[in-house]
N, C-alpha and C positions, 0 to 999 in steps of 0.2 A: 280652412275648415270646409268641409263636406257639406252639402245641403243637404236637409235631410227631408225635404220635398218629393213627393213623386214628379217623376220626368216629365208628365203630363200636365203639373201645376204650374210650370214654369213658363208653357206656352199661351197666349189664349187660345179657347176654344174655335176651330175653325165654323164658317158657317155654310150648310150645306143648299148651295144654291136651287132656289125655288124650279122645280121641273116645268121644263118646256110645254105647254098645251098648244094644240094644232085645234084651230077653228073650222066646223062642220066645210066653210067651202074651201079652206088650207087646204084640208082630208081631201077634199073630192077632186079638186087638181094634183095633188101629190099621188095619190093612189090610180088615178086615172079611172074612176066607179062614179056612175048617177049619185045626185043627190036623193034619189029615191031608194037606190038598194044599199047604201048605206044607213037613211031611217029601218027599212026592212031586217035588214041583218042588226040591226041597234034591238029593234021591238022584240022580234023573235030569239034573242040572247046568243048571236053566233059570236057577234063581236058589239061587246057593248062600251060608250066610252069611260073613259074613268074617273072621269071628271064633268060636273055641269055647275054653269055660272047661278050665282042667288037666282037671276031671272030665268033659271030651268034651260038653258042652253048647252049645250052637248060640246066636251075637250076632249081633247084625243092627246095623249102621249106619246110619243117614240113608239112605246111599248104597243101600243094599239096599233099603228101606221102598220108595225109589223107584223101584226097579226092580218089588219085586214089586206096587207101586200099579199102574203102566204097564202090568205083566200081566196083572191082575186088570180093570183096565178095556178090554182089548182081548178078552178072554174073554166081555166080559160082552157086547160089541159082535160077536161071533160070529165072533172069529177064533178058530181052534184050537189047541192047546196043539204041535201038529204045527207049525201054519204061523209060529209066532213064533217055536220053535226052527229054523226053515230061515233063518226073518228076522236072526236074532240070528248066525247064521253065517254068512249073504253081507255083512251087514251089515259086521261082523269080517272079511270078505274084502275089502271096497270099501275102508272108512276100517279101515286100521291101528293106527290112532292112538287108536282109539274103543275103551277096553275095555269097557265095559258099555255097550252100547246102548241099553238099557233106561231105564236112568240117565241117560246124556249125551244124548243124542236126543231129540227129541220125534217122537212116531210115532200116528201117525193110520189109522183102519179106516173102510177104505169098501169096505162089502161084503167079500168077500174078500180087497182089495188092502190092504197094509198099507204106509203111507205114513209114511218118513219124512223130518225137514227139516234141515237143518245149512247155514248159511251163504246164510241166504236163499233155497235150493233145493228143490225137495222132488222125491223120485226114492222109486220101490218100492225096497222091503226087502229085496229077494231080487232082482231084476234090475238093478237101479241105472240102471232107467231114467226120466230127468228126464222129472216131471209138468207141472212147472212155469216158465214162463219167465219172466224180466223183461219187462213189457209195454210202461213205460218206452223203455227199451233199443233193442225192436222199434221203436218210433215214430220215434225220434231213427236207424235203418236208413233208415227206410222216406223218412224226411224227407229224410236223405242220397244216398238213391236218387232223391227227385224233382228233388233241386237238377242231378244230374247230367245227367238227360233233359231238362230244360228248358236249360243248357248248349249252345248253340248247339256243330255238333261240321263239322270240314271235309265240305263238299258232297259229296254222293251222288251217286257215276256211275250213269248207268239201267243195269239190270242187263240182261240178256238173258232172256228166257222162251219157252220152246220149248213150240209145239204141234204136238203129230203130226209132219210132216216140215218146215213152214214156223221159221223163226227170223224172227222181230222185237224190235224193241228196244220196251222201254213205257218 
């Protein structure tokens, strides 16, 4: 005879293992950043951690390490501490969905521009204007565009072309 349990009550519950915390000088040797510009970037909300002990002590996550990694290498690439916090906020304007940019995103510095990519697209950080297009895509247009011109299409009446006062037909 058949149980007539869901599948689910049969097993115990699994338990989800307590997440990893990185202690403020873990961070600062892992990330390779002052113990100073990480308070800074904490205070000023570029990257805050996610976690602090009862005695008000600061943990960092995975998820943090990788953000302030993504910071630290876009600083070192000579984007400004200015222009990644305007990023990280149009960013959060575009994708709602995206809480940490830093983290979920991958984001790339050219020059000034800070670029980043989500779903095979890549658009600036601050305008969300697409850098990159499916080239693909384009071709398989462009292919579609020439099946249609080469489409034999109903015959062309001569048009009329006017010079100066005369009218002729070509």
């Amino acid at each position: 005879m058949k149980s007539t349990r869901a599948p689910d009550a049969r097993r115990p519950a699994r338990r989800t293992p307590a997440r990893e915390l990185f202690r403020t000088r873990d961070v600062v040797e892992i990330v390779q950043i002052s113990r100073r510009q990480l308070q800074y970037w904490a205070q000023t909300d570029l990257i805050v951690p996610s976690a602090q002990t009862p005695g008000g002590h600061s943990r960092y996550t995975f998820e943090d390490l990788v953000a302030l990694k993504a910071a630290k290498r876009l600083i070192d690439a000579g984007v400004s501490v200015q222009r990644i916090r305007s990023s990280i906020r149009a960013l959060r304007g575009i994708l709602p969905t995206v809480r940490r940019p830093l983290a979920e995103l991958v984001l790339v510095a050219t020059g000034d521009v800070v670029l980043a990519f989500r779903d095979g697209t890549a658009f600036d950080a601050i305008s969300g204007q697409e850098w990159v297009f499916e080239v693909a895509q384009f071709q398989r247009e462009i292919e579609s565009w020439k099946r249609s011109e080469e489409t034999p299409s109903t015959p062309r009446r001569p048009r009329t072309v006017r010079e100066g006062r005369q009218v002729r037909t070509a």
